[in-house]
Backbone as a chain_set.jsonl record, in Angstrom:
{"seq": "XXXXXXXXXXXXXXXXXXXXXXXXXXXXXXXXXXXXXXXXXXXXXXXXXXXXXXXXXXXXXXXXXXXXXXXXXXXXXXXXXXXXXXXXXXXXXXXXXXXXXXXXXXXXXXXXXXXXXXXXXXXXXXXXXXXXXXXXXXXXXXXXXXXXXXXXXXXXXXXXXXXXXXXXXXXXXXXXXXXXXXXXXXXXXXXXXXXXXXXXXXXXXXXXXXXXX", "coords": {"N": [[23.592, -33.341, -4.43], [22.378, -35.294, -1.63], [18.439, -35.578, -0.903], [17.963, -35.567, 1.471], [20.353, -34.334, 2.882], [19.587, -31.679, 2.38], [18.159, -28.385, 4.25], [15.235, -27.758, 3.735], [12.866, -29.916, 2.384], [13.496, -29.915, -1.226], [11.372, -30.586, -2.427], [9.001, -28.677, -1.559], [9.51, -26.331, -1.891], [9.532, -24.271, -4.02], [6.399, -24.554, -4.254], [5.747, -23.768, -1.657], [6.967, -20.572, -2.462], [5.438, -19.971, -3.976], [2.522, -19.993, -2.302], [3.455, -18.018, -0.37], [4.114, -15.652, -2.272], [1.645, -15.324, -3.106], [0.175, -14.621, -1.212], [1.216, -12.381, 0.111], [0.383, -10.5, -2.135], [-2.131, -10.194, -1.693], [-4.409, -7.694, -0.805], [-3.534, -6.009, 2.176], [-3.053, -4.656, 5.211], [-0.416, -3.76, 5.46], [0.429, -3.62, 2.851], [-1.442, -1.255, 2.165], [0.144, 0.71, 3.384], [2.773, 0.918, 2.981], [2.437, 1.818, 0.086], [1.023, 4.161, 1.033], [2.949, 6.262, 2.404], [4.638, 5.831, -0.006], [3.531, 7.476, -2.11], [3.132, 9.927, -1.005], [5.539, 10.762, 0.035], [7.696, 9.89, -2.076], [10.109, 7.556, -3.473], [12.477, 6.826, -2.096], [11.907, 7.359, 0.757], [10.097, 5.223, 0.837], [11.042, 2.955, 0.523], [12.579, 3.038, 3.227], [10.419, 2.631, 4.493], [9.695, 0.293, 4.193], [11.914, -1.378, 4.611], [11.822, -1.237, 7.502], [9.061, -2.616, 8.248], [10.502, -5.1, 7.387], [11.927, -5.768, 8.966], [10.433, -6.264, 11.552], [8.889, -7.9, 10.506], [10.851, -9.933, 10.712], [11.248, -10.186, 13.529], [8.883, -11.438, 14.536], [9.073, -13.765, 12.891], [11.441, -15.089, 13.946], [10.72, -15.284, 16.505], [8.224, -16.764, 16.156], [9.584, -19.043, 15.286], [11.365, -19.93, 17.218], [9.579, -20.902, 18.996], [8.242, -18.461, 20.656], [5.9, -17.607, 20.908], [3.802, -18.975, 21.403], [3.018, -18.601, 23.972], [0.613, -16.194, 22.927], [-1.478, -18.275, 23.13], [-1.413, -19.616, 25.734], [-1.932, -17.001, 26.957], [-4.472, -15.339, 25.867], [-5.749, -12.81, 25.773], [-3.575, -11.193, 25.275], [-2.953, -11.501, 22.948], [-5.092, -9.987, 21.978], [-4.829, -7.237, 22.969], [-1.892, -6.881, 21.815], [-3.388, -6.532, 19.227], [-5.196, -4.182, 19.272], [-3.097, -2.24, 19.952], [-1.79, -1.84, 18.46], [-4.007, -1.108, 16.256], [-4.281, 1.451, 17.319], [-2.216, 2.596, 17.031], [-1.86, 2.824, 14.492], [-3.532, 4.784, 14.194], [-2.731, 7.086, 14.952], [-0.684, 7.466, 14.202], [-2.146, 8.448, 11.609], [-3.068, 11.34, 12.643], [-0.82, 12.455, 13.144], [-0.085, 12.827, 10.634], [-2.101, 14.288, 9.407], [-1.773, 16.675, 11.135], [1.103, 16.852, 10.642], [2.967, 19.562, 8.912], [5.053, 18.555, 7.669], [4.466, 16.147, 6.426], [3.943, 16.476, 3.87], [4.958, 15.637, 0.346], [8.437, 14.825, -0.504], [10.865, 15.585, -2.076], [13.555, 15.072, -1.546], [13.766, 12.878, 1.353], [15.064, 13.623, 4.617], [17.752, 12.345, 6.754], [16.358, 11.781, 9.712], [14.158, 11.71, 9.079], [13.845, 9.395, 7.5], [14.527, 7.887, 9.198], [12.279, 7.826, 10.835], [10.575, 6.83, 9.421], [11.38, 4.042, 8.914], [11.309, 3.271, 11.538], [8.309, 3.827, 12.266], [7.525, 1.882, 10.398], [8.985, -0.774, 11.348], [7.442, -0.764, 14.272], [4.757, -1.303, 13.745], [4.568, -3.528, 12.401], [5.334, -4.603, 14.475], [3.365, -4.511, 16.212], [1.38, -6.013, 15.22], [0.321, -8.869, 15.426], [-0.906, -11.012, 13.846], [0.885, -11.191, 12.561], [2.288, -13.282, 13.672], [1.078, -15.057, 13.987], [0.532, -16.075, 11.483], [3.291, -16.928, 10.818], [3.189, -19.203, 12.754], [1.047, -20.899, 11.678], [1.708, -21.358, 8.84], [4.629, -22.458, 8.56], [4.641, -24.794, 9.788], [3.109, -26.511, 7.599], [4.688, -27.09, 5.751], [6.885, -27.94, 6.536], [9.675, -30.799, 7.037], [9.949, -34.308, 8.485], [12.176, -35.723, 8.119], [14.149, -33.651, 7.625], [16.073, -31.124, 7.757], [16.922, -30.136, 11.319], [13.82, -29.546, 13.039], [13.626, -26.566, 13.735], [16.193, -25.14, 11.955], [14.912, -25.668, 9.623], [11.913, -23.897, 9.999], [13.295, -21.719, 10.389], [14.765, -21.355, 7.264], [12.614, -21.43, 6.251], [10.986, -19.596, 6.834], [12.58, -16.83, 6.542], [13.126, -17.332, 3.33], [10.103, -16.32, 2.888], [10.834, -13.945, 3.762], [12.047, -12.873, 1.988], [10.411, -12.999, -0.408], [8.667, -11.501, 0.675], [9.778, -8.84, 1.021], [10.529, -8.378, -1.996], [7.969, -8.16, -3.148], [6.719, -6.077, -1.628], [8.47, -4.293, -2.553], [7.706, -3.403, -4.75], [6.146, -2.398, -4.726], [5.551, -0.071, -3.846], [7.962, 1.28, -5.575], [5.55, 1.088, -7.604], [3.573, 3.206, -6.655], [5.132, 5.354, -6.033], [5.879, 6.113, -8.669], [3.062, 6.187, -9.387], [2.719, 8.491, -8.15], [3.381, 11.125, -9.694], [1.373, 11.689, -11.139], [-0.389, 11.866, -9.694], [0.255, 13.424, -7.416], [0.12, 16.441, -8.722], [-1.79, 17.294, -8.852], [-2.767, 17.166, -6.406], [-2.544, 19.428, -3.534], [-0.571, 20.69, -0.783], [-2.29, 20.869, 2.079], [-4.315, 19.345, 1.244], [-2.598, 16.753, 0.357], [-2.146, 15.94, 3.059], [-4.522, 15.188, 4.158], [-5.161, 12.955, 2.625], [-3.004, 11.344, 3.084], [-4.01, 10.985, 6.27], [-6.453, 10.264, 5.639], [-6.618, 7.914, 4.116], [-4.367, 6.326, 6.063], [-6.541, 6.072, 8.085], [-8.141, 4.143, 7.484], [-6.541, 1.484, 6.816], [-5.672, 1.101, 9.307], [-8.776, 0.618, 10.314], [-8.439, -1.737, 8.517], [-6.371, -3.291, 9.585], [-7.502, -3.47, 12.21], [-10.27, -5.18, 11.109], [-8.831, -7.961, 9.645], [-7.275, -8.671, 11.823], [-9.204, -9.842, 13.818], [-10.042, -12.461, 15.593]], "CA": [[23.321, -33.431, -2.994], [20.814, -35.975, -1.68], [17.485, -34.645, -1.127], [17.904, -35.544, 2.951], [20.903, -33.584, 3.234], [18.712, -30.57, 2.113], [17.757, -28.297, 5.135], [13.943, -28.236, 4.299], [12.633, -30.661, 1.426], [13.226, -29.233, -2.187], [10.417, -30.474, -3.344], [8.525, -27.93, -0.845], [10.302, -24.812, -2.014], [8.073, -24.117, -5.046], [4.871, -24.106, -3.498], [5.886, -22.442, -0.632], [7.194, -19.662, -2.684], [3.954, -19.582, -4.193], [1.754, -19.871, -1.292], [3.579, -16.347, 0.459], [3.714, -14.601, -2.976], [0.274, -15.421, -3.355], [-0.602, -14.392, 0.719], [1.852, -11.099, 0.387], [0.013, -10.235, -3.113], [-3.049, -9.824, -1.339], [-4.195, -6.662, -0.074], [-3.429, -5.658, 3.692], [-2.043, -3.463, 6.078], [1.524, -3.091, 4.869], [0.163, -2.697, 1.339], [-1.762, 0.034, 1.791], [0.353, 1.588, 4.677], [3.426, 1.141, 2.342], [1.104, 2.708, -0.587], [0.458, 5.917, 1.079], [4.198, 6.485, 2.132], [5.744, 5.944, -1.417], [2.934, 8.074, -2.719], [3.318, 11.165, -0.341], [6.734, 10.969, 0.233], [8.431, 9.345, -2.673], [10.406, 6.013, -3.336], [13.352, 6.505, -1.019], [11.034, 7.083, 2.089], [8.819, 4.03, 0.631], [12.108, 2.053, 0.99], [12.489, 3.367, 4.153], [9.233, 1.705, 5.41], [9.669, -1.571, 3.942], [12.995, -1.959, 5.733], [11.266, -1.211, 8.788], [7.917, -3.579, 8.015], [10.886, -6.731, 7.424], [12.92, -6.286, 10.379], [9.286, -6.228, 12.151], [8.457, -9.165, 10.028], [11.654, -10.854, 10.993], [11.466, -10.312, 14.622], [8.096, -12.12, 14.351], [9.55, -15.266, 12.295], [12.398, -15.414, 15.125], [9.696, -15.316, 17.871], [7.88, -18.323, 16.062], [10.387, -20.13, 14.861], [11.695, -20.39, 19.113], [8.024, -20.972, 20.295], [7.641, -17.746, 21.582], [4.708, -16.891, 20.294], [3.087, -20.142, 21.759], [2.57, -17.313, 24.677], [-0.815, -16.219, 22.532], [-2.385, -19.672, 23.049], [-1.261, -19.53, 26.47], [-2.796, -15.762, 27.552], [-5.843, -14.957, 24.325], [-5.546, -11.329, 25.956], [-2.242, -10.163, 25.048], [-2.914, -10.838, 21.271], [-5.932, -8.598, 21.609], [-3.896, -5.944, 23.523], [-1.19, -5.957, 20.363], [-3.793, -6.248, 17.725], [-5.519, -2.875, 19.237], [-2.188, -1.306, 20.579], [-1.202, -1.677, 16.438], [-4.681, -0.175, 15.909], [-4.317, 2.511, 17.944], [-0.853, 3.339, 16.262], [-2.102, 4.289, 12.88], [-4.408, 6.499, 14.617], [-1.96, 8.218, 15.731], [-0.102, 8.205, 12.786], [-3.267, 9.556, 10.966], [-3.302, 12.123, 13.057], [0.057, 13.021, 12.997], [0.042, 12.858, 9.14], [-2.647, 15.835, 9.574], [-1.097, 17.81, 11.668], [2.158, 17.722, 10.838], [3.191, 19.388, 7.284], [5.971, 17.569, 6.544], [3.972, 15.214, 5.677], [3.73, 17.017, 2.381], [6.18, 15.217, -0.285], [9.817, 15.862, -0.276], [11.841, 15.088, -3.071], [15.097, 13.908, -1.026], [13.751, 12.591, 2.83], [16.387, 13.548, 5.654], [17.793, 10.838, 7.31], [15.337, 11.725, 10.436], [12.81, 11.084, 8.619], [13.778, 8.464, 6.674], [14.818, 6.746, 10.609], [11.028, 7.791, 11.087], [9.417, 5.413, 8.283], [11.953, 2.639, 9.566], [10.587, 2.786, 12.757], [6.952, 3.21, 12.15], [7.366, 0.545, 9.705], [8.843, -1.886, 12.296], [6.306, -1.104, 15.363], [3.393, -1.327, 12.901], [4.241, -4.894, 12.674], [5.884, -6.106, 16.145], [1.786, -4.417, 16.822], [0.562, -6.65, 14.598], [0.358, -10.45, 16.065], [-1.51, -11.622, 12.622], [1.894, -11.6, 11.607], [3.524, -14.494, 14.305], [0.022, -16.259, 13.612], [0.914, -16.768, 9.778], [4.236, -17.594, 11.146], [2.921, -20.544, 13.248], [0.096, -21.403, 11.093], [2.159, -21.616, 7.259], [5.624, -23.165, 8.448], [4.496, -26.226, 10.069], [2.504, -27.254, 6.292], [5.897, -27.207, 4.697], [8.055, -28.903, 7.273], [9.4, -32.28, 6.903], [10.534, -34.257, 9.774], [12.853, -36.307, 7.861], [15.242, -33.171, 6.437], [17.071, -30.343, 8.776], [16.082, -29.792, 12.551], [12.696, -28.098, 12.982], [13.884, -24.898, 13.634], [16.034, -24.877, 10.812], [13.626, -25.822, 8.541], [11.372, -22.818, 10.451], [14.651, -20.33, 10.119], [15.019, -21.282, 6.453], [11.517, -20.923, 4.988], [10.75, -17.641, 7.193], [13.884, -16.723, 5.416], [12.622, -17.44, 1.81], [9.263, -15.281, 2.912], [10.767, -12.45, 3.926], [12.81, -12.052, 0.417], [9.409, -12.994, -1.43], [7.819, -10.064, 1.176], [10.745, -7.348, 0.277], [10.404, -7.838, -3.532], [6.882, -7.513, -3.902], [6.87, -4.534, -0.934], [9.354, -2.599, -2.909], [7.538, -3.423, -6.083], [4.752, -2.014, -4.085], [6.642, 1.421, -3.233], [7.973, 1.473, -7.153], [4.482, 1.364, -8.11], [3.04, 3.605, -6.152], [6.01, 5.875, -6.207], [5.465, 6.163, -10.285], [2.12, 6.535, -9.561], [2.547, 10.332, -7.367], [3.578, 12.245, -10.75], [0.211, 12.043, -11.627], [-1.702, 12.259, -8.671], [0.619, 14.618, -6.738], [0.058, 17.547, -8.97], [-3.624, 17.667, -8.358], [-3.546, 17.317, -4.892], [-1.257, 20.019, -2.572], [-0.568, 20.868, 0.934], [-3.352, 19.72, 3.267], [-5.012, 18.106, 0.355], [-1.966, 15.754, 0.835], [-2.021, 15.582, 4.302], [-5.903, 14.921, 4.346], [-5.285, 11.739, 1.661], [-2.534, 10.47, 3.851], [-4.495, 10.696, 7.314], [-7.45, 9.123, 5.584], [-5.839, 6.188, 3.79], [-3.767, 5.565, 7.265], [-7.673, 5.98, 9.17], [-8.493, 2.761, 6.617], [-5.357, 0.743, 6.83], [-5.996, 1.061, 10.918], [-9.879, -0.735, 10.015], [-8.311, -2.767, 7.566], [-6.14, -4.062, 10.412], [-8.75, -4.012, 13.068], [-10.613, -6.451, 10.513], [-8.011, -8.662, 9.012], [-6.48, -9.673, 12.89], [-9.777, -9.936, 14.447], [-10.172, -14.09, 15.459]], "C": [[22.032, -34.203, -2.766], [19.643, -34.873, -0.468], [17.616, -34.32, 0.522], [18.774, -34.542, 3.689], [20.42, -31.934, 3.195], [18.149, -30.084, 3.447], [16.018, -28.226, 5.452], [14.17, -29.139, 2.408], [12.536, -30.039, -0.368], [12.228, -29.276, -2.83], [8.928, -29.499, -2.584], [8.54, -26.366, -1.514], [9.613, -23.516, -2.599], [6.881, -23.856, -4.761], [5.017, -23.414, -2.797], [6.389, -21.116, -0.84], [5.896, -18.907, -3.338], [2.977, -19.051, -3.66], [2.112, -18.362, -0.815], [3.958, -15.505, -0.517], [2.143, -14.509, -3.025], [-0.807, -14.431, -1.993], [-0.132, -13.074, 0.728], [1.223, -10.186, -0.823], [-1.461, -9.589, -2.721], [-3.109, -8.855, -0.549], [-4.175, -6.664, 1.139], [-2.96, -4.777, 3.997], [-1.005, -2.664, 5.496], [1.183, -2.618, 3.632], [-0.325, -1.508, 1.371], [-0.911, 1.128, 2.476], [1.944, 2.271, 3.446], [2.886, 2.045, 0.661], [1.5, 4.021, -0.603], [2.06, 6.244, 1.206], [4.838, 7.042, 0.455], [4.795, 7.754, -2.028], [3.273, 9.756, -2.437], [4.375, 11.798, -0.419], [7.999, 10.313, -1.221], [8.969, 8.049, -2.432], [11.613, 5.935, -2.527], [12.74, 6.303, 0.488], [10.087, 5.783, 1.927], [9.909, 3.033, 1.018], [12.665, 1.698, 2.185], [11.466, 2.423, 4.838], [9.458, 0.332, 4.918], [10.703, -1.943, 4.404], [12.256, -1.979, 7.078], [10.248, -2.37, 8.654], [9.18, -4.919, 7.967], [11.395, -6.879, 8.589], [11.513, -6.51, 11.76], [8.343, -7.608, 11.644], [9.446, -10.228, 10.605], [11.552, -11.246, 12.22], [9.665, -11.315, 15.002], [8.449, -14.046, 13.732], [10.374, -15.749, 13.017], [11.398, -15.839, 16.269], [9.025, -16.839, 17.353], [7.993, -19.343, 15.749], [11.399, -20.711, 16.307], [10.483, -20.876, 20.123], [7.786, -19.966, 21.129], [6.704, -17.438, 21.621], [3.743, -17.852, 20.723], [2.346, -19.14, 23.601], [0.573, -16.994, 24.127], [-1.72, -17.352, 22.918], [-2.578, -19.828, 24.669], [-2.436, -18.363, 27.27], [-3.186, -15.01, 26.11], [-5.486, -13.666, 24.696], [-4.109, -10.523, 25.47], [-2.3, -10.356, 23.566], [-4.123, -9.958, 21.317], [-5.284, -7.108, 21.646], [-2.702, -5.963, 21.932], [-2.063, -5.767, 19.414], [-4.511, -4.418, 18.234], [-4.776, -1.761, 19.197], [-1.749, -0.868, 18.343], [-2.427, -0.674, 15.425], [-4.828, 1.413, 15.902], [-2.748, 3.437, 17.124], [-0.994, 3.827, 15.199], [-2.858, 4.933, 12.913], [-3.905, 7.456, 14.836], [-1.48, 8.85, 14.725], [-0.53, 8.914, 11.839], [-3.171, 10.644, 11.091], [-2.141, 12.692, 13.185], [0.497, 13.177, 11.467], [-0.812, 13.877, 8.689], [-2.306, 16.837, 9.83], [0.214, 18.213, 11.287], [2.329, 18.202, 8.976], [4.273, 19.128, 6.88], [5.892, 16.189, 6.593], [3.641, 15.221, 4.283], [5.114, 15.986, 1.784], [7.418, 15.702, -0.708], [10.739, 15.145, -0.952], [13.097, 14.118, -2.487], [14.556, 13.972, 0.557], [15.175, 13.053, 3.575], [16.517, 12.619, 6.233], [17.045, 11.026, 8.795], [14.358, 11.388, 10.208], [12.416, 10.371, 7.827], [14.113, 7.262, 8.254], [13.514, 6.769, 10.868], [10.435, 6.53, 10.961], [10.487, 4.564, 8.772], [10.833, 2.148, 10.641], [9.019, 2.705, 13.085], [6.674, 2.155, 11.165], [7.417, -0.737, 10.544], [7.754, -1.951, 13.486], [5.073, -1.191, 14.69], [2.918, -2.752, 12.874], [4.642, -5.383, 13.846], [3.851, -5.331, 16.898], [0.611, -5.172, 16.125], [0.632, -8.387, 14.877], [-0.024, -11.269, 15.0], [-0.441, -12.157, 11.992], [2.714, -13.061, 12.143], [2.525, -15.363, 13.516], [0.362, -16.92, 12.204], [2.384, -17.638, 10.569], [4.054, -19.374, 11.558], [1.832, -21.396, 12.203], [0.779, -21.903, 9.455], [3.139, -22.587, 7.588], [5.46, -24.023, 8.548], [4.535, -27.022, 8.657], [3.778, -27.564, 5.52], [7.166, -27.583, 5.504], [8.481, -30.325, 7.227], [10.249, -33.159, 7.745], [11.633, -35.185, 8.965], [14.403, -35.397, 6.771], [15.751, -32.055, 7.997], [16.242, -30.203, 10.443], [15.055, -28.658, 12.585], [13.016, -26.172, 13.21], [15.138, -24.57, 12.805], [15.505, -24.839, 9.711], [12.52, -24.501, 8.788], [12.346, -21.174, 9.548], [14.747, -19.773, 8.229], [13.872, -20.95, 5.592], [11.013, -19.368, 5.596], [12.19, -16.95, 6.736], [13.662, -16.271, 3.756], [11.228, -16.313, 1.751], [9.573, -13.954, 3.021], [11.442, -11.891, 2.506], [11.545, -12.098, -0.205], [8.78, -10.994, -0.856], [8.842, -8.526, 0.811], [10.627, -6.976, -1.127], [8.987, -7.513, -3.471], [6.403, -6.259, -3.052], [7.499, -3.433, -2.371], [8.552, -2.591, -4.413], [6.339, -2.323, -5.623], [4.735, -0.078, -4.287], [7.015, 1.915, -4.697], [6.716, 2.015, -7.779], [3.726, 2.52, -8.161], [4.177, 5.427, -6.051], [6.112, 6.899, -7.712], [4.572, 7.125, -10.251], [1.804, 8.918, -9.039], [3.037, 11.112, -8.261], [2.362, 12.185, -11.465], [-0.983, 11.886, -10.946], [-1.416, 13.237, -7.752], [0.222, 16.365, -6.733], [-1.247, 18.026, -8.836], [-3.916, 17.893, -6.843], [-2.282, 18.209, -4.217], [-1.317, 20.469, -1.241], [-1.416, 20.295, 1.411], [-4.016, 18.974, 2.492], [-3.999, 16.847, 0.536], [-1.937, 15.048, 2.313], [-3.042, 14.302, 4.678], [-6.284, 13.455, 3.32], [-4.42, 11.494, 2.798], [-3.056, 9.99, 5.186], [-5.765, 9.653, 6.628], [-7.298, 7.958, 5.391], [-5.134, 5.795, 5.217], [-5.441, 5.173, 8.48], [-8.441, 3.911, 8.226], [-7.976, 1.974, 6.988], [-5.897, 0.656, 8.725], [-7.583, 0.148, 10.966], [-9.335, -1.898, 9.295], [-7.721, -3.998, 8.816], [-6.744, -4.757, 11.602], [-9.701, -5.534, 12.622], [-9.814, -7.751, 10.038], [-7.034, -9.561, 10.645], [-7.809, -10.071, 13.668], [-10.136, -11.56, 14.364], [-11.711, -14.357, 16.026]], "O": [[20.96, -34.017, -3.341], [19.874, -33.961, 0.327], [17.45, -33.178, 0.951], [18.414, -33.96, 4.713], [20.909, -31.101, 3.958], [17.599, -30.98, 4.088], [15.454, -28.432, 6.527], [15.086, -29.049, 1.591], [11.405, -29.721, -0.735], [11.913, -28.435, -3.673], [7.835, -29.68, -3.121], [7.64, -25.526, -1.534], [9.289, -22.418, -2.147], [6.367, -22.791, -5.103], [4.557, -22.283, -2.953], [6.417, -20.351, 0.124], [5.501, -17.744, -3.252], [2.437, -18.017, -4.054], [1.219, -17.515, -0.839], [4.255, -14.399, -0.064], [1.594, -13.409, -2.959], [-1.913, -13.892, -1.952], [-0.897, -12.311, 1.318], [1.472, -8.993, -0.65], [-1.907, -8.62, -3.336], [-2.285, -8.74, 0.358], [-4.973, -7.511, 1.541], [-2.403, -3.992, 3.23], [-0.813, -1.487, 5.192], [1.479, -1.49, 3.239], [0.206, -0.623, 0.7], [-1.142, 2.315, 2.243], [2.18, 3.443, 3.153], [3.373, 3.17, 0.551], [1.991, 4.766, -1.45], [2.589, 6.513, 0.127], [5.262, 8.104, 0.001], [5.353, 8.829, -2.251], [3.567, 10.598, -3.286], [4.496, 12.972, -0.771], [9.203, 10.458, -1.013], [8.578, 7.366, -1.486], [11.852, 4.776, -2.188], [12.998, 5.357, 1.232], [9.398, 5.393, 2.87], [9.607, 2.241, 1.91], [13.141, 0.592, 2.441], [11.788, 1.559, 5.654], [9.272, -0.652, 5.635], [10.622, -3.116, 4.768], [12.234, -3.069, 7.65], [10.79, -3.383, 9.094], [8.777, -5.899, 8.593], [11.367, -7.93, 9.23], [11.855, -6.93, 12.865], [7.405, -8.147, 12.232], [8.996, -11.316, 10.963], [11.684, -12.451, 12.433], [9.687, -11.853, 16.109], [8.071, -15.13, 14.176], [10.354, -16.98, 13.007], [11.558, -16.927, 16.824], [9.232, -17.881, 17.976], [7.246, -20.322, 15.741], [12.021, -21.773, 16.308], [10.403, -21.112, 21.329], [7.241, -20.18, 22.212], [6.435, -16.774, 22.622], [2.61, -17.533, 20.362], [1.209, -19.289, 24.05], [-0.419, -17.414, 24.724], [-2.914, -17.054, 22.966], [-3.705, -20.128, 25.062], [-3.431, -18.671, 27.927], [-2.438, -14.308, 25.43], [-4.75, -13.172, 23.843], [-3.902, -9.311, 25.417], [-1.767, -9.498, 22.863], [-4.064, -9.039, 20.5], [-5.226, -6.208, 20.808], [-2.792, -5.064, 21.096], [-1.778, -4.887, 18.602], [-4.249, -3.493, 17.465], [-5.128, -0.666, 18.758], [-1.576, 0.038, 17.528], [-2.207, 0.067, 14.468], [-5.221, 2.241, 15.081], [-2.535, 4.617, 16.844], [-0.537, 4.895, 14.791], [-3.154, 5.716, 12.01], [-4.401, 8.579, 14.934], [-1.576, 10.008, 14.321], [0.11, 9.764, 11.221], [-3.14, 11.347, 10.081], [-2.361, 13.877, 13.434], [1.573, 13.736, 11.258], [-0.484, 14.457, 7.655], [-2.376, 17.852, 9.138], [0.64, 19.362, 11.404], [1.972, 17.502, 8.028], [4.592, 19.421, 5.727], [6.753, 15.321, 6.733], [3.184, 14.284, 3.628], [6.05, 15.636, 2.502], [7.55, 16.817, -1.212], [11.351, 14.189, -0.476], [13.466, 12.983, -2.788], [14.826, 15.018, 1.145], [16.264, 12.808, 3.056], [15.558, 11.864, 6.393], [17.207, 9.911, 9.293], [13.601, 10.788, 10.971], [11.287, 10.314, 7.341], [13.913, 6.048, 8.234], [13.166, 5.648, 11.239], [10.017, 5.64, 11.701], [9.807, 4.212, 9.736], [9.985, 1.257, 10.686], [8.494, 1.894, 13.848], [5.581, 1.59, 11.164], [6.517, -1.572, 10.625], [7.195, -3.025, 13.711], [4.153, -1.102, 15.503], [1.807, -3.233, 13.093], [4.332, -6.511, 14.232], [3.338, -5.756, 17.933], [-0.603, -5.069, 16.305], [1.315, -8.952, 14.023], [0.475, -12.393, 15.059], [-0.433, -13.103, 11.205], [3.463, -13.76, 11.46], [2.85, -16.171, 12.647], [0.42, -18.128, 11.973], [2.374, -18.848, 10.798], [4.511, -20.374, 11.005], [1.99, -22.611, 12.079], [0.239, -22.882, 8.94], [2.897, -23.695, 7.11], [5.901, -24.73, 7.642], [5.4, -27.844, 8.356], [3.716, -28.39, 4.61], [8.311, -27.495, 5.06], [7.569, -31.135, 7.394], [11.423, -32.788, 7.782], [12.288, -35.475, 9.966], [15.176, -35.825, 5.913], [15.672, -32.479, 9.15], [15.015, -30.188, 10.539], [15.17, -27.457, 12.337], [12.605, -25.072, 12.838], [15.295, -23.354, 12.913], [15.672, -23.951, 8.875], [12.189, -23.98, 7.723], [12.159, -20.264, 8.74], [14.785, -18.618, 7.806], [13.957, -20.37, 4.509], [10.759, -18.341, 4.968], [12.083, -16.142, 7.659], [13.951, -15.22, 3.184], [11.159, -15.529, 0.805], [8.925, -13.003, 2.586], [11.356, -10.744, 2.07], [11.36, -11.009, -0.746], [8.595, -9.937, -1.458], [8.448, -7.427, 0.418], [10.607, -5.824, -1.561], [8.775, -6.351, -3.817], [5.733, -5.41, -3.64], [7.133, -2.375, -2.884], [8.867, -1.695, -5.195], [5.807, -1.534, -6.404], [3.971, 0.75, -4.784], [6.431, 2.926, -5.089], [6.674, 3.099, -8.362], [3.24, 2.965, -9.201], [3.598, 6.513, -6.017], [6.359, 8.105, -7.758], [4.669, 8.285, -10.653], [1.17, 9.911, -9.397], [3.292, 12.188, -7.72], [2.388, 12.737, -12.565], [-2.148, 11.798, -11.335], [-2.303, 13.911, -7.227], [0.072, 17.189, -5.83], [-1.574, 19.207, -8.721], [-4.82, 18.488, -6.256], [-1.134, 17.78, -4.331], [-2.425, 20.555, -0.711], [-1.453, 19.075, 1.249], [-4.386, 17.882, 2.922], [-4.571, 15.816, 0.889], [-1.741, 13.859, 2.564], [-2.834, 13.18, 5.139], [-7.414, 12.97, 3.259], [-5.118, 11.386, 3.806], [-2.783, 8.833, 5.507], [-5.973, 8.507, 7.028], [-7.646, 7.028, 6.119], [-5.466, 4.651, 5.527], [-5.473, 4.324, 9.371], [-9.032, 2.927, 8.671], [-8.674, 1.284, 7.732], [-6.702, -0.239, 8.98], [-7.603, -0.913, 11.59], [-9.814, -3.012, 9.508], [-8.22, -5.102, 9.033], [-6.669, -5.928, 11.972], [-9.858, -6.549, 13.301], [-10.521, -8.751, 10.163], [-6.395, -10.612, 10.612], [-7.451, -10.938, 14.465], [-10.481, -12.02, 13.276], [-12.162, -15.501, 16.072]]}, "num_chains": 1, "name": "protein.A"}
């Protein structure tokens, strides 16, 4: 197949798989948020959140792969308002990771509370705007106007990111998952609680710092 018929440029592909293992490798938000999950709760509820975190990633790569997100540039105030409203959410979640005790770890999640971690996985990121910004800010560098229409070329490499961002998530969740048979047994009841509210009171600065422009 010649190289033109190609919807973005193959010789792109490579780097750019590089570039958003390299960008998703680095610590943030989702890492640590996904982290505490696996840890608390095990690796089915960790799976749980990282479905939620892509479809929250996706609906972000849709938004700036249509120009919606060209909005921010437009009115500066409404990305402040999500980056705090996203702040304000793992405060909550802190605080509901205190209070409530089944937040303690639970061998097999119910599917309520495996729909939970979906859904605080996805509003974690549609509250996180840092995430369209990569969107608009990475795709362009790896677009080439001489191979599929820009917004396939958009469609297809936010595409290729979100599989790079699922494997090294779940590797994340695996890890971390592993890791709670030898940090679980030391720590029990509110001692768990009181690790998950703190690590989520972090992850909530981490994000505060990491979207602040």
């Amino acid at each position: 197949m010649a190289h033109s018929a190609w919807p973005v440029d193959p010789a792109v592909i490579g780097p750019f798989l590089i570039a958003v293992a390299l960008i998703e490798l680095t610590p943030g938000p989702n890492m640590g948020w996904l982290a505490l999950v696996a840890l608390a709760r095990g690796r089915l509820a960790g799976f749980a959140a990282v479905a939620g975190v892509t479809v929250g990633l996706a609906v972000w790569m849709l938004a700036a792969a249509y120009g919606l997100t060209e909005i921010f540039a437009i009115w500066p105030p409404l990305y402040q308002g999500l980056r705090w409203a996203g702040v304000l959410f793992l405060l909550w979640l802190a605080w509901e990771a205190w209070r409530e005790p089944a937040a303690d770890a639970e061998p097999t999640p119910d599917v309520r509370s495996l729909r939970g971690l979906f859904l605080r996985g996805m509003m974690g990121n549609l509250l996180n705007p840092k995430a369209a910004v990569f969107y608009v800010a990475l795709l362009p560098t790896f677009m080439r106007p001489d191979h599929g229409a820009p917004l396939t070329q958009a469609l297809t490499l936010g595409g290729l990111h979100l599989a790079v961002a699922v494997m090294v998530h779940s590797l994340i969740v695996m890890g971390a998952a592993r890791a709670a048979g030898a940090v679980l047994p030391r720590v029990k009841g509110p001692g768990i609680r009181a690790v998950m509210a703190a690590g989520l009171v972090v992850v909530a600065v981490w994000l505060a710092w990491e979207t602040r422009t």
